[in-house]
C-alpha positions in Angstrom: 60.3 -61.7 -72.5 56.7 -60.6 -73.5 53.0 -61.4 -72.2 49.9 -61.1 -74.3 47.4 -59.7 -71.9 44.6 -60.0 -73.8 43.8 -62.5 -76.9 41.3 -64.9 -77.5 42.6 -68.2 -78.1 38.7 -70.2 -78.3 37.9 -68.7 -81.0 37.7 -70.2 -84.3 40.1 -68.5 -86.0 42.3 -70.6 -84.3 40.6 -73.7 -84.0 42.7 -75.3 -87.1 46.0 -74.4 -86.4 46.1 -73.3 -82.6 49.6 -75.6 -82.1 51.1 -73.7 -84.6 50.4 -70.1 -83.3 51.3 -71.0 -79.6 54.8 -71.9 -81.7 55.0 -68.9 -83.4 54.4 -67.0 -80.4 57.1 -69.0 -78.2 59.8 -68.1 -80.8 59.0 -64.2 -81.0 59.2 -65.1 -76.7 55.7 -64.7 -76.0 55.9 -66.1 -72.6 52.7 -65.8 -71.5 49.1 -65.3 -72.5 46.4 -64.7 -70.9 42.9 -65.4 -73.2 39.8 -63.8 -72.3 36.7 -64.7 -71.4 33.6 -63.2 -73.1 30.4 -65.4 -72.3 30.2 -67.6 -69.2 29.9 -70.6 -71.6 33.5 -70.7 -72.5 34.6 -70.7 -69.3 35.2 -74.6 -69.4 37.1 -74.9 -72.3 38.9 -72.1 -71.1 40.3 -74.0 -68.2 41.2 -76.4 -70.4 43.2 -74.6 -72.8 45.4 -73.2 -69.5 45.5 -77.1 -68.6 46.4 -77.9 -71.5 49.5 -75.7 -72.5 52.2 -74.2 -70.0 51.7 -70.3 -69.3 48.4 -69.7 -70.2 45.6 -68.7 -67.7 42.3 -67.1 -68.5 39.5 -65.1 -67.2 35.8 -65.1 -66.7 32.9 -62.5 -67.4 30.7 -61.2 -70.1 30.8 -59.0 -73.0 28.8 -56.4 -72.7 27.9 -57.1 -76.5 26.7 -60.8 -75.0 24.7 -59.4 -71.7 21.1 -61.4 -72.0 18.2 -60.2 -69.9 18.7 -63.1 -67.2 22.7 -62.7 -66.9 23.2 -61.5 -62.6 22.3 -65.0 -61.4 24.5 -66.5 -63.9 27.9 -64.2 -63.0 27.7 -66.7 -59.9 29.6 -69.0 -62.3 32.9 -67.2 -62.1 33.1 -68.0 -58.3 33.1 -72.0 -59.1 36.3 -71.0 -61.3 37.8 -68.8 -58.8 40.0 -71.5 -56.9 41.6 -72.3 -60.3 45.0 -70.9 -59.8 44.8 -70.2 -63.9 41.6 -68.0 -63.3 43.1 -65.0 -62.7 40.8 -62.3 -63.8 37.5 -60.8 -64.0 36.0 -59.8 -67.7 35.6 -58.8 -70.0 33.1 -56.6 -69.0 32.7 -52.9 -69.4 30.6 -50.7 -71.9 29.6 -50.6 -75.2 27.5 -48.3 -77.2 28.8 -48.5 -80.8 25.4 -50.9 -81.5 22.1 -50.3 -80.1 21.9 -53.6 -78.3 22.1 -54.9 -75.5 20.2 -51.5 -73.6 22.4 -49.4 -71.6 21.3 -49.8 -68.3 21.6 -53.7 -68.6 25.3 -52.8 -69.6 25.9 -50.7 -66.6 24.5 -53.1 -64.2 26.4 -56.2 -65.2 29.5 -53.6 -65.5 28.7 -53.2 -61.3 27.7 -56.9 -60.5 31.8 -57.9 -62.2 32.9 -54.8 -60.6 31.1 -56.7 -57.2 32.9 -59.4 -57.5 36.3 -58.4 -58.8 36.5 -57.0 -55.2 35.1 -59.7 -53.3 38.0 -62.0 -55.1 40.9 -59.8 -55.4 41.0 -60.0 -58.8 41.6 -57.8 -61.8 39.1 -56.6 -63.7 39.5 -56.1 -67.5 37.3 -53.5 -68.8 35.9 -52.8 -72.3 34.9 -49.6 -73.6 33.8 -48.6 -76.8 32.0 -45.0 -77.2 30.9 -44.8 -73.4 33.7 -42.2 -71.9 31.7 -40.7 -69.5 29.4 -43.7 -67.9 33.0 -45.5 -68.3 34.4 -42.8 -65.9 31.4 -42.2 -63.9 31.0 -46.2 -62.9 34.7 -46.8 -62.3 34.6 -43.3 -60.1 31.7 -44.2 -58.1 32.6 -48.1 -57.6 36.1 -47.3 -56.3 34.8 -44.8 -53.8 32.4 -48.0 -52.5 35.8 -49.7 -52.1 39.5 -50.1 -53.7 39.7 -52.4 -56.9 42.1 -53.2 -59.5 42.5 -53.3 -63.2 43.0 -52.3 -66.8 41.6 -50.6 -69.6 42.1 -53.2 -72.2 43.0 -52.2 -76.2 42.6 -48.5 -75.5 41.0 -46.1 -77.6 39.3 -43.7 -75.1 40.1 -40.6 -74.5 43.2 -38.8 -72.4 40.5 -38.0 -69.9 39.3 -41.2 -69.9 43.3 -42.9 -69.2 44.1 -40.0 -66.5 41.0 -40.8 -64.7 41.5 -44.2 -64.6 45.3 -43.6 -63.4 44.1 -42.0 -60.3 42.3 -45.3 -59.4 45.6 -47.4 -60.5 45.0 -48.7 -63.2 46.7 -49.9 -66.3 46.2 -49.4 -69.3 46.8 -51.8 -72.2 48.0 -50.8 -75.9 46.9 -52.9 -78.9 48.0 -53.2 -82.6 45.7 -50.4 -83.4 48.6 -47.8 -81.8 50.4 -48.8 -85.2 47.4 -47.7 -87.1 48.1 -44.4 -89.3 44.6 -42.6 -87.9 45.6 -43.6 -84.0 47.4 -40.1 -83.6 45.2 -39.2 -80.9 45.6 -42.5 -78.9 49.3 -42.1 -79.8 49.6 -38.8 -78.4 47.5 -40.0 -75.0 49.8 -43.3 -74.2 53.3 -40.7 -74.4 51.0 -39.6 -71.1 50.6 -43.0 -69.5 53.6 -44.0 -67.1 55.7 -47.3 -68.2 55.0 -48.8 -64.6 51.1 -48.1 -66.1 51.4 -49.6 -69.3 50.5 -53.5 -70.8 50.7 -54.8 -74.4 48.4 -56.9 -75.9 47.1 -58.3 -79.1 43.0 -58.7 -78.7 44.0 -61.5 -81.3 42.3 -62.8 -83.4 41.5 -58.9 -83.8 43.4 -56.1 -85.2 46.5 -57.2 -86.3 49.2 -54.5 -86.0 51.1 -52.9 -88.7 53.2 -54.5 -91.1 50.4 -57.5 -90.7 47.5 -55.6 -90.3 44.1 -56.9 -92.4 45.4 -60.3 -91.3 44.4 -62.6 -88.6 46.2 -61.2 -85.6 48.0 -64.2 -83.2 49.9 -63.5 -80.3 53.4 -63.8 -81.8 52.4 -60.0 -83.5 52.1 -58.6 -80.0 56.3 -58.1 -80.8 55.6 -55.8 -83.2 53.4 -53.5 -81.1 56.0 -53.7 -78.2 59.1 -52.2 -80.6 56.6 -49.5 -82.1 55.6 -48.9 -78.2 59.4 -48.9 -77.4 60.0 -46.5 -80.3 57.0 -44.1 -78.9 58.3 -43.8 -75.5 62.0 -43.2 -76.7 62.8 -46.3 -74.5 64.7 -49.9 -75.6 62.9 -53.0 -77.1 64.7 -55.1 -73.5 63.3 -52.5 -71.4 60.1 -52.3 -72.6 59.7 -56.0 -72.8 60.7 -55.7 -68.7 58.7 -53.1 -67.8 55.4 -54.5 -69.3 55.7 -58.4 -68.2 56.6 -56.4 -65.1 53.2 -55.0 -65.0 51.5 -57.9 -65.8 52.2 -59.8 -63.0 51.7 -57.1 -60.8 48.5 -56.7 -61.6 47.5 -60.2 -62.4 49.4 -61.0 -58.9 47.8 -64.5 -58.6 50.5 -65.9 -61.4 53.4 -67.1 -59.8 56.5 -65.7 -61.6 
């Protein structure tokens, strides 16, 4: 009924008792996950992980927290993974200018190079952006008018101008746990904007667990409760927002059969 879009099932959080939270999340009918790549060197066990257990694929890209000086040649990984008919994304990748490190322009160029070669694969492209509105905009502007590409904003917290722009290129945009938060007012207030065929749901788990678990390690089972407050916030039914989202999913991640 529901799809994580976004969680991270390498990491060790779960490394103990991953059996166990896949279980959780089949009974709150998680039926799909999709766990996120953020340094080339996961990709492997990555692949194994969707090998391993039924409905889950994964992606492939860099953080921009994890960019190292010598990363371009090294993006040529993700097109040895590409043929994988669980690699079904590109990311994450984006911006990030909460730290100071790594510089800016190294950020903005490995944000083009997965940009590159979310086009030349036809696949989604799951961007990250943290404090960096306007190069966000700017990048995602000037790439699309180079040629057409798809993709999402992932655990928004941008702002409104940020969202619309990206709608005009067709994107999604995905809500996390944080829309739950009590100080998310403003990202509250910008997602009644987004349209439902425009909208995913995700958890970013092991990461910001929604209300009532939040300060807990987040799993993807929680990503139920941020789909009823969701629900609530766009006046629409649980069944129907469950619908619309996995919907959206696999139309954007269109290499899943369904």
């Amino acid at each position: 009924m529901l799809i994580d879009s976004h969680c991270h099932l390498n990491m060790s959080e779960f490394v103990n008792d991953l059996d166990t939270v896949l279980s959780n999340a089949s009974r709150c009918d998680i039926n799909g996950l999709l766990t996120i790549c953020t340094e080339l060197s996961e990709l492997h066990e990555l692949k194994q992980l969707s090998k391993k257990y039924e409905n889950i694929w994964y992606s492939g890209g860099i953080h921009p927290n994890n960019i190292k000086k010598f990363y371009s040649n090294e993006l040529d990984k993700i097109f040895h993974f590409s043929s994988d008919p669980s690699f079904i994304g590109i990311g994450e990748t984006g911006l990030d200018y909460f730290y100071d490190n790594p510089k800016v322009e190294m950020q903005k160029d490995s944000f083009i190079k997965h940009i590159e070669i979310s086009r030349k694969l036809d696949l989604p492209i799951i961007v990250h952006t943290r404090d960096a509105d306007a190069d966000t905009i700017s990048i995602l502007k000037s790439e699309y008018e180079k040629g057409a590409f798809k993709g999402v904003i992932h655990c928004f917290t941008a702002s409104e101008e940020l969202a619309m722009e990206a709608l005009k290129i067709n994107f999604y945009i995905s809500v996390s746990g944080i829309i739950t938060f009590k100080n998310a007012e403003m990202i509250r207030n910008t997602i009644k904007k987004v349209p439902m065929n425009r909208l995913l749901i995700e958890t970013d788990a092991p990461y910001l667990a929604p209300v009532p678990n939040r300060g807990k390690r987040n799993e993807p089972a929680f990503v139920k409760d941020t789909a009823k407050f969701l629900a609530q916030l766009k006046n629409i039914s649980f069944n129907d927002l469950a619908k619309q989202t996995t919907n959206n999913f696999y139309n954007l991640f269109s290499k899943v059969k369904n």
